[in-house]
C-alpha positions as CSV (number, residue, x, y, z in Angstrom):
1,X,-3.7,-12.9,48.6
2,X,-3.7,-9.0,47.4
3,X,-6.4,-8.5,45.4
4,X,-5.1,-5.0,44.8
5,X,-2.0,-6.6,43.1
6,X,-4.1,-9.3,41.4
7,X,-6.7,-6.4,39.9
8,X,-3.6,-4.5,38.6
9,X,-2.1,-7.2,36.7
10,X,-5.9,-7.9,34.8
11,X,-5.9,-4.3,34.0
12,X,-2.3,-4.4,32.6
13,X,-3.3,-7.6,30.8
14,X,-6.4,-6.2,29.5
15,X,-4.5,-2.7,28.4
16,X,-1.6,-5.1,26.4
17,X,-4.2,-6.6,24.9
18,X,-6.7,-4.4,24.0
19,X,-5.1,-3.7,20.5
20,X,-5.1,-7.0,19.5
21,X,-8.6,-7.6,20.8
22,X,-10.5,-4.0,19.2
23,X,-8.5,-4.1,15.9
24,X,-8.4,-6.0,13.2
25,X,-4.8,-7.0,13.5
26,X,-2.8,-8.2,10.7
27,X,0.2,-8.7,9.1
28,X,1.7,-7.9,5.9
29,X,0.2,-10.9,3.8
30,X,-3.8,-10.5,4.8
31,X,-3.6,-7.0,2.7
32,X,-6.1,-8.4,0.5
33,X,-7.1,-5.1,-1.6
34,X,-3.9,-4.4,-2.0
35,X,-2.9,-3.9,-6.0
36,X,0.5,-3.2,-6.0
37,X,2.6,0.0,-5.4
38,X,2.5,3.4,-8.3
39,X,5.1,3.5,-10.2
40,X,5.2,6.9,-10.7
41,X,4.6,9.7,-8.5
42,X,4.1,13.6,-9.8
43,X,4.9,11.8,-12.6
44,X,8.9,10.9,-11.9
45,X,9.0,7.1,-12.1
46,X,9.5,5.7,-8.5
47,X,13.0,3.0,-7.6
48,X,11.9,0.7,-4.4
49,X,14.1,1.2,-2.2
50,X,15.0,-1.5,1.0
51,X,13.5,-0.2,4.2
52,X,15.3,0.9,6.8
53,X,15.9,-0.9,10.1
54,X,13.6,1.4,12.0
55,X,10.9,0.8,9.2
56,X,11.4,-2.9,9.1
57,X,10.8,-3.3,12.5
58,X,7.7,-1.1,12.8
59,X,6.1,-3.3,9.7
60,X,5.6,-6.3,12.1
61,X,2.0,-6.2,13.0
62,X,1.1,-3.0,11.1
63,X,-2.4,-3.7,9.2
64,X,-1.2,-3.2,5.4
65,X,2.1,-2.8,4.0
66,X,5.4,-0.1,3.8
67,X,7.5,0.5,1.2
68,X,10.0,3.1,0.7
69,X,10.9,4.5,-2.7
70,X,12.8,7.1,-4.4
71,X,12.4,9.1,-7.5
72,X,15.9,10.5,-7.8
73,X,15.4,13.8,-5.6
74,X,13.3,12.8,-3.2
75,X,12.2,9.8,-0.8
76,X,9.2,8.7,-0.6
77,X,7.7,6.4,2.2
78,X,4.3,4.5,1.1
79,X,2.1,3.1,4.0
80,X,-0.9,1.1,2.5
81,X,-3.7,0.1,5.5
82,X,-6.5,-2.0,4.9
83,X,-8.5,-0.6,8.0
84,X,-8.8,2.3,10.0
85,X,-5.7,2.0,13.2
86,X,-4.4,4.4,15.4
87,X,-0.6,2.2,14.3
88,X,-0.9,5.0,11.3
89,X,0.3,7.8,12.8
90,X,2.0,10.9,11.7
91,X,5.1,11.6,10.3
92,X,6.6,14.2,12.5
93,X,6.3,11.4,15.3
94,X,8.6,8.8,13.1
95,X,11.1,11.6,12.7
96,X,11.1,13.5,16.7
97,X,11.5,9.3,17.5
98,X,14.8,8.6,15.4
99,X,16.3,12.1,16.8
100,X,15.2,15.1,14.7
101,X,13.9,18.3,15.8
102,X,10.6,19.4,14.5
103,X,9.3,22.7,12.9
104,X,5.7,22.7,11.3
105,X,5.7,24.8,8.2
106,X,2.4,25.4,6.0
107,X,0.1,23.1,3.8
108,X,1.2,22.3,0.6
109,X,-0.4,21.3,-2.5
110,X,0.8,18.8,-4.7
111,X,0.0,18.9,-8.3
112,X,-2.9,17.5,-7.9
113,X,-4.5,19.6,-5.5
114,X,-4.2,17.4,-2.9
115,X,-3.7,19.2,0.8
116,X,-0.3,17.9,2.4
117,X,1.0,18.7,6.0
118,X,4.3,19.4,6.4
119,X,7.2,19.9,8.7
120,X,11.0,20.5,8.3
121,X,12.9,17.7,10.3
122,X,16.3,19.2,11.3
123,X,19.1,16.7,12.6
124,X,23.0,18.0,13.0
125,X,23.9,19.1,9.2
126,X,20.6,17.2,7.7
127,X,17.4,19.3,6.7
128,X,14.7,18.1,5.2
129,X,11.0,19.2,4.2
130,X,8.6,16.6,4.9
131,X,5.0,16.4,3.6
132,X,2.1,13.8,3.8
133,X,-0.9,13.0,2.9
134,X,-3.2,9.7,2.8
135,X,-5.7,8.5,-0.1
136,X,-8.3,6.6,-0.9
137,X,-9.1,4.7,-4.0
138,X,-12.0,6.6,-4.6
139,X,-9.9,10.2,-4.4
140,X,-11.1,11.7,-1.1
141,X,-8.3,12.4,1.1
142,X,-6.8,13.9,3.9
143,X,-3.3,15.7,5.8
144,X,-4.1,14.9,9.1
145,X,-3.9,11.4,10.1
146,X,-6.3,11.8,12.8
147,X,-9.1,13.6,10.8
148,X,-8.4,10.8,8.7
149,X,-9.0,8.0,11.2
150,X,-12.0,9.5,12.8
151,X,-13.6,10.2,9.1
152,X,-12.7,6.8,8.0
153,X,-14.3,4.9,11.4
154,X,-17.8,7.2,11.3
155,X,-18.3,6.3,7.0
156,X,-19.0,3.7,5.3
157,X,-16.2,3.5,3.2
158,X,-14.4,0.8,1.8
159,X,-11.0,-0.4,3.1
160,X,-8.0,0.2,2.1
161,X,-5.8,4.1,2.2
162,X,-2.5,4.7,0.7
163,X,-0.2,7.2,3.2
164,X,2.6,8.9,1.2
165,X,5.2,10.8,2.8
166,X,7.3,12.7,0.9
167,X,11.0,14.0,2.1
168,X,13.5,15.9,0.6
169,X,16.4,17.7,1.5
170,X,16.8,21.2,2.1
């Protein structure tokens, strides 16, 4: 018996299964704060939209919900968690994995004050500026998705963030 081989596949084990076993997992239906999507945002009323295959795919075992929307110029994907998770992640990494080159470009503010990161997402003839933030019900918020995770796992806050990323076309 090789108890070298026999220790590696535990640890591979224990490594596949550590997300399931340190988070809360869930599925789309055990979003229990949830209240339902905005209708508007920046005050342009919002269309649902279907999601995309990419987006459909990553929903399956993401801890809240996705939705993606437009508002007649621009597209807007909503990502609502019910508990802090490193499967939030940032934008930039959705778009450098379905093919587009990155450039960061500066914080924006949307009309409401709110800090957003952004990036322009290049891909043959398609440009777009892309911006994100994530909220929570009680107003605080946040453009990183890592300042928000570690903020959100050291308080006391309540569950439940909304992520918005906004793309338009350049």
């Amino acid at each position: 018996m090789n108890w070298a081989r026999i220790g590696l596949i535990i640890a591979a084990l224990f490594a596949g299964l550590s997300a399931v076993i340190f988070e809360r997992g869930g599925d789309q239906s055990q979003s229990s704060q949830f209240l339902g999507w905005p209708k508007q945002y920046q005050q342009k009323t919002l269309t649902q939209l279907p999601l995309t295959q990419q987006e459909s795919i990553f929903v399956r075992g993401f801890p809240g919900k996705i939705a993606r929307f437009t508002d007649g110029r621009r597209q807007l994907v909503m990502r609502w968690v019910d508990q802090p998770t490193r499967k939030l992640h940032p934008a930039s990494d959705c778009y450098k994995g379905i093919g587009y080159d990155i450039t960061p470009a500066p914080i924006e503010f949307n009309e409401r004050g709110i800090q957003m990161a952004c990036f322009e997402a290049n891909k043959g003839d398609k440009k777009l500026k892309v911006c994100e933030f994530i909220e929570a019900p009680n107003g605080q918020n946040w453009s990183d998705v890592s300042a928000w995770y570690w903020g959100v796992m050291t308080d006391d806050q309540p569950d439940g963030w909304f992520s918005y990323v906004i793309a338009e076309a350049l």
